[in-house]
C-alpha positions, 0 to 999 in steps of 0.5 A, spaced: 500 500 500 502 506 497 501 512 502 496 515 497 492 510 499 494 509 507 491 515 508 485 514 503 484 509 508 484 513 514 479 518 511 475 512 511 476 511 518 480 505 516 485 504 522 489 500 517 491 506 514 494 509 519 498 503 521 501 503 514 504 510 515 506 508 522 510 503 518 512 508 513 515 514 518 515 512 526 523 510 525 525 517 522 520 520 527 523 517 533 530 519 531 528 527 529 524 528 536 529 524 540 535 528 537 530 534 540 529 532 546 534 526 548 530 522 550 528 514 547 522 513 551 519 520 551 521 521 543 516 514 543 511 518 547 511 524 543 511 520 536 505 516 538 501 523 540 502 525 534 500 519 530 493 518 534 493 526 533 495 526 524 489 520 525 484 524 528 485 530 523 486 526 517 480 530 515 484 537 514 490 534 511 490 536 503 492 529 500 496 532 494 500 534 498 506 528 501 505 526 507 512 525 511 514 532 511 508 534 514 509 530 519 516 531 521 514 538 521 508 537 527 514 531 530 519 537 531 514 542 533 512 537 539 519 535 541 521 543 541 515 544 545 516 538 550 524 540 551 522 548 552 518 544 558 523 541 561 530 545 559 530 549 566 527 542 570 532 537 568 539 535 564 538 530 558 542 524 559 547 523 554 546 520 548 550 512 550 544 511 554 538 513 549 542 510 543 538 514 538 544 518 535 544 515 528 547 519 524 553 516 522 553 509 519 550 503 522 555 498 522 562 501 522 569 497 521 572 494 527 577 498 527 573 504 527 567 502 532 571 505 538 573 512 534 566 512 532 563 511 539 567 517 541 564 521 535 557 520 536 558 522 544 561 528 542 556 531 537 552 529 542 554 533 548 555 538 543 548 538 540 545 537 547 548 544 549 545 547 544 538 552 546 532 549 545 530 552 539 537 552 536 538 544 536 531 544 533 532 548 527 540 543 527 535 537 526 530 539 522 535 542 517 541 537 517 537 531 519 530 532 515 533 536 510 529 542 510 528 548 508 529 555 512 522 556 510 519 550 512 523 551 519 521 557 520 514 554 518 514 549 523 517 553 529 513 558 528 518 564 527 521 568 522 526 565 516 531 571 519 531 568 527 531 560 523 538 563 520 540 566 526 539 559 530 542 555 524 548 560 524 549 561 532 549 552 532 553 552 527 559 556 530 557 553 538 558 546 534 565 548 530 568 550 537 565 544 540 568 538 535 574 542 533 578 537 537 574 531 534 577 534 528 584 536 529 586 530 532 584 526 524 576 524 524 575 521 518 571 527 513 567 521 511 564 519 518 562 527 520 555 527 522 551 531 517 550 537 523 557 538 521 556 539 514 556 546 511 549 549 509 547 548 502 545 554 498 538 556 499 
């Protein structure tokens, strides 16, 4: 079943459909909030909201239009909101507990694990240090690859503020993972975070 008729589906009120979307987006929708948040088990709970809610208004969403980035849009923004919650409250644990910054390849060479684990533990922390809406805007426009425009869209703000959080995280995350890169990372293993911004 194609997404088109998934969401035919839904519109007919058959759970099918959203079953069939869940298949389609809950990986990557899982690691953009948990990317947001830092946490698995409450990026799986802000997921599985946003589902149950895309279902219940279903009704409003224009099928010509792909679902997915949609979708993201309304993960990201949730994941903002609950991080904005709790930023003051309590300090993200690291990403070796929670295990979802998969932005590196799945299965490194032996002798590449250790450096590579070393690496994914530093751009986390490095990530983890980043405002609220800063990492927010990092991982909707390097991880979900979108446009200043739909970020802006997504956060509610304006294209201005997107390229000042973009800008300011960029420069935080160089200073940060400078080290990482003086010391003989591998380009080819550098976290799309790191990647230089494409032109709009």
């Amino acid at each position: 079943m194609d997404e088109k008729q998934a969401i035919a589906q839904l519109k007919r009120h058959n759970p099918d459909g959203l079953e069939n979307l869940v298949y389609q987006y809950q990986v990557q929708a899982v690691r953009t909030a948990c990317l947001i948040v830092g946490d698995r088990a409450q990026a799986e709970d802000i997921v599985q909201a946003a589902f149950i809610r895309a279902g219940e208004r279903i009704d409003q969403f224009d099928d010509q239009r792909p679902f997915g980035p949609w979708f993201m849009r309304s993960v990201a923004r949730d994941a903002l909101k609950a991080l904005e919650r709790q930023k003051r409250f309590t300090s993200l644990e690291a990403g070796e507990e929670t295990g979802t910054l998969d932005l590196f390849d799945p299965a490194p060479l032996p002798e590449e694990a250790v450096e590579t684990g070393e690496i994914r533990q530093a751009v986390w922390q490095a990530l983890e240090s980043l405002s609220p809406k800063q990492r927010a805007a990092v991982v909707m426009r390097y991880y979900l690859e979108m446009h200043e425009d739909e970020i802006a869209e997504a956060l509610h703000g304006a294209k201005g503020s997107v390229k000042w959080w973009l800008f300011m995280a960029r420069q935080h995350l160089k200073n940060l993972l400078a080290p990482s890169h003086a010391a003989g990372e591998n380009p080819r293993r550098r976290s799309n975070l790191d990647s230089p911004e494409s032109g709009e």
